[in-house]
C-alpha positions as a Markdown table, in Angstrom:
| # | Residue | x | y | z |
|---|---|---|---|---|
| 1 | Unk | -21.1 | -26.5 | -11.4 |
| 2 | Unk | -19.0 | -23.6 | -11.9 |
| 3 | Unk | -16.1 | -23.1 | -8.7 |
| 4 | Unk | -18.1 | -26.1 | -7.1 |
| 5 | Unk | -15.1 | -26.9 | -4.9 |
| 6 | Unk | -14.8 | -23.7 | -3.9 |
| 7 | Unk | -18.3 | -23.1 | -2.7 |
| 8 | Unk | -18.4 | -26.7 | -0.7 |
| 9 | Unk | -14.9 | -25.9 | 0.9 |
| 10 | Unk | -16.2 | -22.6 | 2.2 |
| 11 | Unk | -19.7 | -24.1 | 3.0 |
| 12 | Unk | -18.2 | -26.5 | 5.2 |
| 13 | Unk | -16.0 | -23.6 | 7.1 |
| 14 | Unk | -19.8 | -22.0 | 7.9 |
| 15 | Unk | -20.5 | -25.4 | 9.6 |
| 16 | Unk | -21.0 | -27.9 | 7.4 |
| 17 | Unk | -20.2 | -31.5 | 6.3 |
| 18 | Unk | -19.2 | -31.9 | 2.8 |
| 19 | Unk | -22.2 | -34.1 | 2.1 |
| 20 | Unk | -24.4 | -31.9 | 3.9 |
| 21 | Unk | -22.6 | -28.7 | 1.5 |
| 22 | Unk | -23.3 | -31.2 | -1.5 |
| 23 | Unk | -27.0 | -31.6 | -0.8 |
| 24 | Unk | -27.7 | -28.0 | 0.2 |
| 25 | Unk | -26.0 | -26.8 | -3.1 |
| 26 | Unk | -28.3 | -29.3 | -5.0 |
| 27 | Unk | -31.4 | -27.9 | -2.8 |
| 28 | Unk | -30.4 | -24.4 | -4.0 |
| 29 | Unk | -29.3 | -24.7 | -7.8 |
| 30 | Unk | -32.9 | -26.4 | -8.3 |
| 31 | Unk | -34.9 | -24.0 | -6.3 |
| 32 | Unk | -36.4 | -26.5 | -4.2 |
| 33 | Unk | -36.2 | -30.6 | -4.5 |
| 34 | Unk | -37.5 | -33.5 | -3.3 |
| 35 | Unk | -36.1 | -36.8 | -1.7 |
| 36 | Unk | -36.8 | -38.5 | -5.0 |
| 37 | Unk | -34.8 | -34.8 | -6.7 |
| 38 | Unk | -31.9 | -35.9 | -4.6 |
| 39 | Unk | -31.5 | -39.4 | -4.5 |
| 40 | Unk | -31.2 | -39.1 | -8.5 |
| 41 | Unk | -28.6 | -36.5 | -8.4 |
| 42 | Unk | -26.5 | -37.4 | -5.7 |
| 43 | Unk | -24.7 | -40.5 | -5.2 |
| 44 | Unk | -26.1 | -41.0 | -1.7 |
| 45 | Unk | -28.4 | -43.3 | 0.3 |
| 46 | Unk | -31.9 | -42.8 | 1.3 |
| 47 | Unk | -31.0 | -43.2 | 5.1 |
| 48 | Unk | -28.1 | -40.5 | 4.9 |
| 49 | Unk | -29.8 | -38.3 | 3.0 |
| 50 | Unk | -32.8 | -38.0 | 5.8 |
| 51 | Unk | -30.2 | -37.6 | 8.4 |
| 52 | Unk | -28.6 | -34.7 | 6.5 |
| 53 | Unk | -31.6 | -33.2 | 5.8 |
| 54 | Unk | -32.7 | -33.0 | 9.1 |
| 55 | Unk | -29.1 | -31.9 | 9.9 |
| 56 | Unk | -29.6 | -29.1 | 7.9 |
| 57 | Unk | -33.4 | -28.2 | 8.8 |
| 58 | Unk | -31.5 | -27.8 | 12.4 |
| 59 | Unk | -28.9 | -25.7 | 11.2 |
| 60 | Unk | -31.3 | -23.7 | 9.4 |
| 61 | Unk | -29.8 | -24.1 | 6.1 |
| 62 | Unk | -33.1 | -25.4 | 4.8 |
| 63 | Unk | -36.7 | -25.1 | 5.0 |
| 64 | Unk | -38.9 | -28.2 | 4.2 |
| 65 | Unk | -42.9 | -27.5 | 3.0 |
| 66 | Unk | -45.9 | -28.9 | 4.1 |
| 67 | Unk | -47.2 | -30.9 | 1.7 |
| 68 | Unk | -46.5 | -34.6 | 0.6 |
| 69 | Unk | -44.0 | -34.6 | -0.9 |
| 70 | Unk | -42.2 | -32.3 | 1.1 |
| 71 | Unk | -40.0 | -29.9 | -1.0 |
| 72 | Unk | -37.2 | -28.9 | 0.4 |
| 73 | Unk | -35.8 | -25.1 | -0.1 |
| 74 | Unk | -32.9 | -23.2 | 1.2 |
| 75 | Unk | -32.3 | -20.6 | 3.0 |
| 76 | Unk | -30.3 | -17.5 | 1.8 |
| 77 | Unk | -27.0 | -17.9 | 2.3 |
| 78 | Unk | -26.1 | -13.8 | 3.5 |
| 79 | Unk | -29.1 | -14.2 | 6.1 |
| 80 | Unk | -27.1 | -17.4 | 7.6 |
| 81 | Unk | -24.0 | -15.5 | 7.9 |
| 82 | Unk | -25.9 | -13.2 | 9.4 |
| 83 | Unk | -26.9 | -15.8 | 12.0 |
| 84 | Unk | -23.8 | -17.3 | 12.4 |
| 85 | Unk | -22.2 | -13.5 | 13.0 |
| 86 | Unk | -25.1 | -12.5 | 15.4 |
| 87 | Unk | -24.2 | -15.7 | 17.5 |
| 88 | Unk | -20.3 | -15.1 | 17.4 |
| 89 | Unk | -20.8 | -11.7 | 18.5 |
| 90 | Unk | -22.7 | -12.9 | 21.0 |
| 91 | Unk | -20.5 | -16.0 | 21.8 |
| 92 | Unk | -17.3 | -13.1 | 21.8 |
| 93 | Unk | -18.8 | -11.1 | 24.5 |
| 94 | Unk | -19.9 | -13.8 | 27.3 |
| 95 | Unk | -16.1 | -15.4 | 26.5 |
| 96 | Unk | -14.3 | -12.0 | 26.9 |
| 97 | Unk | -16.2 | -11.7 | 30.5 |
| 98 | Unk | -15.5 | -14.8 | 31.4 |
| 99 | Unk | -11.8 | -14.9 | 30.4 |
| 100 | Unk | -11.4 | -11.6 | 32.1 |
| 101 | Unk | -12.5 | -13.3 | 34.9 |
| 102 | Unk | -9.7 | -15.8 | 34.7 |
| 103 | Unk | -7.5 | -13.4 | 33.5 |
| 104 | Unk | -7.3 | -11.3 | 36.7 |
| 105 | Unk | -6.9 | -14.0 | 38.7 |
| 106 | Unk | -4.1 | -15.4 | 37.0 |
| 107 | Unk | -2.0 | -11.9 | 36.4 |
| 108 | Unk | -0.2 | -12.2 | 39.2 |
| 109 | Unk | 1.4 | -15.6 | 37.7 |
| 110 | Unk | 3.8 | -13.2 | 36.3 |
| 111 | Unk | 5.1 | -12.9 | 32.2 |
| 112 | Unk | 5.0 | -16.1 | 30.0 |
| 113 | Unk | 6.0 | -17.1 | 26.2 |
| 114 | Unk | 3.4 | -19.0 | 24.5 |
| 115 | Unk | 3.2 | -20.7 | 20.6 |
| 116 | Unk | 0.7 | -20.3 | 18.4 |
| 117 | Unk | 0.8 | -22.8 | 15.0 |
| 118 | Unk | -1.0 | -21.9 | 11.4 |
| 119 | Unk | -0.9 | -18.9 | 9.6 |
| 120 | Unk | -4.5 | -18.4 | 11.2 |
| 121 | Unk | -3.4 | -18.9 | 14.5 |
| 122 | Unk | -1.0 | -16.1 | 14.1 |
| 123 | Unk | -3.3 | -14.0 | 12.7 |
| 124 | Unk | -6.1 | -14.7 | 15.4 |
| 125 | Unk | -3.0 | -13.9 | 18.0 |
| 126 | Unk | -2.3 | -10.7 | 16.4 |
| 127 | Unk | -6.1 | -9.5 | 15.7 |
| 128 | Unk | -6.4 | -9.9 | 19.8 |
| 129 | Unk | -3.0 | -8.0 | 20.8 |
| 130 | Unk | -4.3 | -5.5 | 18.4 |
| 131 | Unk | -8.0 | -5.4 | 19.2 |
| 132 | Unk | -6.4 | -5.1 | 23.2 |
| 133 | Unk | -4.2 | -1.8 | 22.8 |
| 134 | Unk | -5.3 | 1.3 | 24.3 |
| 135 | Unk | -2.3 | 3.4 | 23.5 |
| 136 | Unk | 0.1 | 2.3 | 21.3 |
| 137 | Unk | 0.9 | -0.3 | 18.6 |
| 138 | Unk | 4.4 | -0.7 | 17.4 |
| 139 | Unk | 4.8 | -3.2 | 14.6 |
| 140 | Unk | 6.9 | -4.7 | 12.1 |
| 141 | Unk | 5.1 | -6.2 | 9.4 |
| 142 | Unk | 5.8 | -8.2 | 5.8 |
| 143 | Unk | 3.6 | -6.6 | 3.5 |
| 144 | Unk | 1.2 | -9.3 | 2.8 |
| 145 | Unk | 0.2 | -9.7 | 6.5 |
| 146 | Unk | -0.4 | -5.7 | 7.0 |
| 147 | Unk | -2.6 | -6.1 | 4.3 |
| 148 | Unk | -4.4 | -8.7 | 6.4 |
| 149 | Unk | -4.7 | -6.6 | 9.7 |
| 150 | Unk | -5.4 | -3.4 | 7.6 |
| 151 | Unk | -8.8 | -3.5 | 9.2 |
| 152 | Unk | -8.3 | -3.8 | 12.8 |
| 153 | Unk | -4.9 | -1.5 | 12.5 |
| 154 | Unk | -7.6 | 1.4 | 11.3 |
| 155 | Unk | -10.0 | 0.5 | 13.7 |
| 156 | Unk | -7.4 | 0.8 | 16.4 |
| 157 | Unk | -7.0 | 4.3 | 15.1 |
| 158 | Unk | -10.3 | 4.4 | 15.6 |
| 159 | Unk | -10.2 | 4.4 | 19.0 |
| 160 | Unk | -7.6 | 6.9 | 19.3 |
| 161 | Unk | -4.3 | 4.5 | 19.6 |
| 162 | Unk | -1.2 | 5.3 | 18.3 |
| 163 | Unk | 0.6 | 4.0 | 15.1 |
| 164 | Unk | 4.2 | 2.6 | 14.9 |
| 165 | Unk | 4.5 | 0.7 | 11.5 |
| 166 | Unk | 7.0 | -0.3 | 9.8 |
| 167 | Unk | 6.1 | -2.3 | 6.7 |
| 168 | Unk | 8.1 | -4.2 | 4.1 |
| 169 | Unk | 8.6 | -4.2 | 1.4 |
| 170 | Unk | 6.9 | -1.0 | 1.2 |
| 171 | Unk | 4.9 | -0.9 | -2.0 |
| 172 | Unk | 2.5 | 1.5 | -0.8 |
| 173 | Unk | -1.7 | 0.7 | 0.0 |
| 174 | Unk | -1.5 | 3.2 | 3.1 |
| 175 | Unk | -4.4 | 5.5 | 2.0 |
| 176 | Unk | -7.0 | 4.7 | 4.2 |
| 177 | Unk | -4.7 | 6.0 | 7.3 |
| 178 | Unk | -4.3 | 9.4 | 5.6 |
| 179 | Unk | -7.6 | 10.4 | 7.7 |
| 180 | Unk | -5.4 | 9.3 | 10.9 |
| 181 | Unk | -2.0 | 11.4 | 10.3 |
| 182 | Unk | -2.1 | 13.0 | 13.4 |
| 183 | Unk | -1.9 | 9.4 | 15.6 |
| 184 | Unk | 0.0 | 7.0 | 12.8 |
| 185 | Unk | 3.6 | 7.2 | 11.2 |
| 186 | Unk | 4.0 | 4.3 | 8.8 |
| 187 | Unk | 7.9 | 3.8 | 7.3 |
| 188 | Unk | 8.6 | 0.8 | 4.8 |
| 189 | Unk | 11.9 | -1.2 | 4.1 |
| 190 | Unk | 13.0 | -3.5 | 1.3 |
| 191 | Unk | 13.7 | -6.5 | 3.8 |
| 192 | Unk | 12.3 | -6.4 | 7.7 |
| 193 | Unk | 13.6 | -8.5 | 10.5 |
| 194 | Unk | 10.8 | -10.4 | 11.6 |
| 195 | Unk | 6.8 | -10.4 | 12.4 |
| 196 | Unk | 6.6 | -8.6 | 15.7 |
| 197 | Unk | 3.4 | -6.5 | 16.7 |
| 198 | Unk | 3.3 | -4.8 | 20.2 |
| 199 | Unk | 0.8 | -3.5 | 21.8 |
| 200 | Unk | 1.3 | -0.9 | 24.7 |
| 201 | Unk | 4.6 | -2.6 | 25.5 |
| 202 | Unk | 2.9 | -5.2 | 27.5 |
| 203 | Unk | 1.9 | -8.2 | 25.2 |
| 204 | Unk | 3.2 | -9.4 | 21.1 |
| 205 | Unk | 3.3 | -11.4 | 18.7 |
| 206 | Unk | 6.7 | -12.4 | 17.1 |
| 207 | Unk | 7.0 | -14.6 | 14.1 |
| 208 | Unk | 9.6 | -15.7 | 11.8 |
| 209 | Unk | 10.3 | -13.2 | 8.5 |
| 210 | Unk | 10.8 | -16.3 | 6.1 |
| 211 | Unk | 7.0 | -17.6 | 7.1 |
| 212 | Unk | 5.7 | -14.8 | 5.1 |
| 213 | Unk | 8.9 | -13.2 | 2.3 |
| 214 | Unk | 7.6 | -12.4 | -1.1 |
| 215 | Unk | 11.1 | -13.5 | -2.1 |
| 216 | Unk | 10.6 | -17.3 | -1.3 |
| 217 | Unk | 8.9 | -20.3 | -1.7 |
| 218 | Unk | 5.4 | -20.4 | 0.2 |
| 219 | Unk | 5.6 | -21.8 | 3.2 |
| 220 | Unk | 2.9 | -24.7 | 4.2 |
| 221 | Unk | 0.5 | -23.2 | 6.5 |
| 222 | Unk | 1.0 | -26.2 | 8.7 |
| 223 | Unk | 4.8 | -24.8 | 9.0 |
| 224 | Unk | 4.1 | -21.5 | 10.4 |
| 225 | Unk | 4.4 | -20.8 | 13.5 |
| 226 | Unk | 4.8 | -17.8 | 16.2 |
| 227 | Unk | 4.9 | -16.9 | 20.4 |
| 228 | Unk | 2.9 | -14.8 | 22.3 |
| 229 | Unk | 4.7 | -12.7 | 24.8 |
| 230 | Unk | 4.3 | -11.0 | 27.6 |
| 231 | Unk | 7.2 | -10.4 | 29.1 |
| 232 | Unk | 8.9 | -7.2 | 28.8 |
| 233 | Unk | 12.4 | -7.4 | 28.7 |
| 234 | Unk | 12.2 | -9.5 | 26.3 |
| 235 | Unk | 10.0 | -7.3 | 24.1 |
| 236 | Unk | 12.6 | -4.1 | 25.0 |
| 237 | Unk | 15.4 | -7.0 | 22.8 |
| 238 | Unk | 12.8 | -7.1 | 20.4 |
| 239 | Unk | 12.4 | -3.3 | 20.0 |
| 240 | Unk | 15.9 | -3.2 | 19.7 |
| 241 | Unk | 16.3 | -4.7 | 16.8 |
| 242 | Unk | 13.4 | -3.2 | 15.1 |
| 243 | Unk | 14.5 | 0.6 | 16.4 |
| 244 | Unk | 17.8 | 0.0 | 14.3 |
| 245 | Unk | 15.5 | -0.5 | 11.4 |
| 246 | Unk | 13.0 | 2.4 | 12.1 |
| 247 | Unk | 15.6 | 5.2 | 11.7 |
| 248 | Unk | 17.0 | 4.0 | 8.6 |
| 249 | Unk | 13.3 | 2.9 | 7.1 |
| 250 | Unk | 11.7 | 5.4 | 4.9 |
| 251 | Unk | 8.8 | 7.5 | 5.4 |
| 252 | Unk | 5.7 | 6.6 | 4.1 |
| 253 | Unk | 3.1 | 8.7 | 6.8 |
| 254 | Unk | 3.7 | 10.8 | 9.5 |
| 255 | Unk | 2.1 | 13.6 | 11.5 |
| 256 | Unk | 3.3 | 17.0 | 11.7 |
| 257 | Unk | 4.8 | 18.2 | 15.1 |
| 258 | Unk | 2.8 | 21.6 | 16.0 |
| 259 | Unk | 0.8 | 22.6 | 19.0 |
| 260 | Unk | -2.6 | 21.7 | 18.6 |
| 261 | Unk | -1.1 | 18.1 | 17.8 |
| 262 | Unk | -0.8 | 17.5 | 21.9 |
| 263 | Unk | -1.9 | 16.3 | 24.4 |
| 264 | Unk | 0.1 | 13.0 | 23.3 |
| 265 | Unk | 0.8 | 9.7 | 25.2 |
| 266 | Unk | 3.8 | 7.6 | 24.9 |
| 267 | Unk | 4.4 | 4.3 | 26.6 |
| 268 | Unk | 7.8 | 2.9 | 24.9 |
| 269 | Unk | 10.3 | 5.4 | 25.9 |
| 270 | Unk | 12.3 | 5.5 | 22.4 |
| 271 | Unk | 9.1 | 7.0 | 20.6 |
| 272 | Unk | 8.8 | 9.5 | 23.3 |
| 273 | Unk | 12.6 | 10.4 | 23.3 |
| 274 | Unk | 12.3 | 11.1 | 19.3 |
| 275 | Unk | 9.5 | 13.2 | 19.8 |
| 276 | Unk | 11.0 | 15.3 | 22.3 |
| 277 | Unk | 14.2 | 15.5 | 20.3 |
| 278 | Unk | 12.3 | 16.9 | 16.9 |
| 279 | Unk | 10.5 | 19.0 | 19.0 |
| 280 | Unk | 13.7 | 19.9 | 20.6 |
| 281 | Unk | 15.5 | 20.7 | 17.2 |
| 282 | Unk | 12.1 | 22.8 | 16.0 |
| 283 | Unk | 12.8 | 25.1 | 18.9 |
| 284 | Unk | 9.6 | 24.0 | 21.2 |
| 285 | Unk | 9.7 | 23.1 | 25.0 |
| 286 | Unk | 8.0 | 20.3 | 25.2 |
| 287 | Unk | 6.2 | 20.2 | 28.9 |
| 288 | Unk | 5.2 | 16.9 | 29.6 |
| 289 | Unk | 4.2 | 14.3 | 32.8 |
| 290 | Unk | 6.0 | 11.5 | 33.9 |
| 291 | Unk | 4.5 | 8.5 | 35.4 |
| 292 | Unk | 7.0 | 6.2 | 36.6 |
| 293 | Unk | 9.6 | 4.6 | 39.3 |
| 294 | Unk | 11.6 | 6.7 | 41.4 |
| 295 | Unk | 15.2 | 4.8 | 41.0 |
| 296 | Unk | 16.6 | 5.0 | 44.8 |
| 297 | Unk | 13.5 | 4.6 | 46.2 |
| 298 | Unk | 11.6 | 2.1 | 43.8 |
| 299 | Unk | 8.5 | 3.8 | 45.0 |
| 300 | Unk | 5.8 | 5.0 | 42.4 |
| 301 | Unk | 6.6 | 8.7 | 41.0 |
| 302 | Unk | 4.9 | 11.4 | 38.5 |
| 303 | Unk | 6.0 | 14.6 | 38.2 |
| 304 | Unk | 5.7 | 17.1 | 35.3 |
| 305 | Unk | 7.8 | 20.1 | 34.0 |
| 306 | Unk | 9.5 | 21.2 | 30.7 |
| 307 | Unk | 12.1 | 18.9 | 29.2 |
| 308 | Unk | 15.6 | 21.0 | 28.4 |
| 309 | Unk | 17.6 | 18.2 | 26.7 |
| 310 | Unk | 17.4 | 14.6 | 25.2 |
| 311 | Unk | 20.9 | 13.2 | 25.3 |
| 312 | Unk | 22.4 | 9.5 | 23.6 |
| 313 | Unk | 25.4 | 8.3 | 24.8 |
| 314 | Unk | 26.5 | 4.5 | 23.8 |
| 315 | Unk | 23.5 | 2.7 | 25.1 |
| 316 | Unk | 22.3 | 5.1 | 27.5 |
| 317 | Unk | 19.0 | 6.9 | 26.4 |
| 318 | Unk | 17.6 | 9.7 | 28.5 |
| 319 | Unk | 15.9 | 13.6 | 28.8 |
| 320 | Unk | 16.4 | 16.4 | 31.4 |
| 321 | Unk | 13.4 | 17.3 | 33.0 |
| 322 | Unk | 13.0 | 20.7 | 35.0 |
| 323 | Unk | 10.3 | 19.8 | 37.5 |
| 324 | Unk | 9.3 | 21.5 | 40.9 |
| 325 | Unk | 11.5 | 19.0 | 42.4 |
| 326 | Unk | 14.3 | 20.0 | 40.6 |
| 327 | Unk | 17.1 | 18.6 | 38.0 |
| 328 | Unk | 15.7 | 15.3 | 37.0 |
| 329 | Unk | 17.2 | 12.6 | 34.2 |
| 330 | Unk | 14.1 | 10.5 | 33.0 |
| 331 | Unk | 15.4 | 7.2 | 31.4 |
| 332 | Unk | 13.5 | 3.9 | 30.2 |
| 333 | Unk | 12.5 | 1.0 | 30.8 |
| 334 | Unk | 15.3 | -0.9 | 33.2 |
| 335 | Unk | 17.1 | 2.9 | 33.6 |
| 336 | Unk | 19.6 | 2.9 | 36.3 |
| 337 | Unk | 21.8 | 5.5 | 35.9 |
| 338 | Unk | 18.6 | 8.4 | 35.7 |
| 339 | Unk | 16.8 | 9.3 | 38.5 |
| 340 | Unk | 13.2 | 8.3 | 37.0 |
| 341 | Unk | 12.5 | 5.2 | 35.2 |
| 342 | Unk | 9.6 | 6.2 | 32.9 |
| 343 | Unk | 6.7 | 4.1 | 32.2 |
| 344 | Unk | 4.0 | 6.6 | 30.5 |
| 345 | Unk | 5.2 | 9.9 | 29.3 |
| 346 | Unk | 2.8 | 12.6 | 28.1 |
| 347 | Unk | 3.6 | 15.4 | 25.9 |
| 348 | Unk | 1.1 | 17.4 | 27.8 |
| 349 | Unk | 1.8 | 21.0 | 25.2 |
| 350 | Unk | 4.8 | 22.7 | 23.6 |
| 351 | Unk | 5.4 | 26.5 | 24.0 |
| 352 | Unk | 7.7 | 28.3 | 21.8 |
């Protein structure tokens, strides 16, 4: 038969045993058999065959009729998947409650660094971070594996989440987000430094570049590997790097700075502060809230007014902020020379 390995390998990823694969496929190319049908195609024994035909009534990969001799049928393959989905789905939501459950108990354990091994459990690792963000995805991404996440990076646009992608080497395929300009800018890059997704600054997934390079040998998906973190100075390092990259990448997709662009939310503070400095050079006032720490104090702080400046100076980063309170420098994550760490910024409108 025609791509018969194929069709058992991905038979047996629906469930199945290879011999149970091998006797459904000789059920379905005959249209129905028989014991007798079977025990004179395959190379199998009478007692294995009735247990994997009863495997397979269970599984609901057959039917069996009611007369003597009972011929065996199977079931359409797309209706099974349909099954299988239905009792994923189903399987996703009572685990998502339940690990919630576990989840908020255990947050106060603090950040951690975990590994993840196979191509697919980097993938699975990524999906999640992605599938989790509410505001903001920043990424880095070799070209073969943004083809991969395509799906869930326009269904987090979806949702309204914003769109930080770098992806190399940039060789275009960025069509479908053209119905999302407003929430995505996409740059590309002949060489990248690494895997890294982030989602609302909070949790990643970094891998090694050479896992997935279009200029090497394949790597063995047994070789692959990656970490989950979730622990954010670490990520700022991260960011870092990749920012260094970002301002030299070129632009692929981006949305156009204007009014009715805004209200718009920022979590890491070096997207905001480039916002606020094209704004800046357009000739808007950006007025935006700040949510964040009050630096003398440590206690929690928001306050909103009409930022005047965005000034860089070796490796300090910050923006003045006219408030009702007064003069105030808003810095980022770990600020110490500003008065106001930030933690969410939102470009609340821009006035002329």
């Amino acid at each position: 038969m025609e791509n018969y390995a194929f069709l058992i390998e991905k038979l047996q990823e629906l469930g199945l045993t290879k011999r149970e694969a091998e006797v459904y496929l000789a059920i379905l190319v005959r249209n129905g058999a028989t014991v007798k049908d079977l025990l004179e195609s395959l190379d199998i024994h009478q007692p294995q065959l009735y247990n994997i035909i009863q495997s397979l009534i269970r599984k609901g990969f057959i039917r069996a009729s009611a007369g003597r001799p009972r011929i065996y049928t199977a079931s359409d393959i797309s209706a099974l998947i349909d099954i299988q989905k239905m009792k994923f789905d189903l399987l996703k939501s009572t685990l998502q409650e339940e690990l919630m459950k576990i989840k908020s108990r255990s947050e106060e354990e603090g950040p951690y660094i975990s590994m993840v091994r196979s191509l697919e459990g980097v993938l699975a690792s990524i999906i999640e971070i992605v599938n989790s963000a509410e505001v903001e995805i920043r990424a880095e991404l070799p070209f073969p594996i943004f083809k991969e996440l395509k799906h869930y990076l326009l269904g987090a646009a979806q949702r309204g989440v914003n769109l930080y992608l770098l992806v190399y080497p940039g060789t275009g395929g960025f069509e479908e987000f053209e119905r999302f300009k407003d929430q995505v800018k996409i740059k590309t890059s002949e060489l990248g430094n690494f895997l890294l997704v982030i989602a609302d600054l909070s949790s990643a997934v970094y891998a090694k570049r050479r896992f997935f390079s279009v200029h090497k040998l394949p790597v063995s998906n047994t070789e692959i590997y990656g970490y989950v973190i979730q622990e954010k100075d670490l990520l700022l390092r991260l960011l870092n790097i990749h920012n260094n990259l970002w301002i030299k990448a070129k632009e692929a997709l981006c949305w156009v700075s204007r009014p009715e662009l805004y209200p718009k939310t920022f979590i890491e503070f070096s997207m905001a502060l480039n916002e606020l400095e094209t704004l800046l050079k357009l000739g808007y006032t950006p007025i935006v809230t700040v949510e964040g720490r009050d630096i003398k104090s440590s206690y929690p702080i928001k306050t909103k007014g009409r930022v005047r400046s965005v000034n860089r100076f070796g490796i300090v980063s910050n923006f003045v902020l006219e408030s009702e309170e007064g003069t105030l420098t808003i810095g980022g994550f770990d600020a110490e020379v500003e008065d106001i760490e930030a933690q969410r910024i939102i470009i609340e409108k821009i006035e002329r």
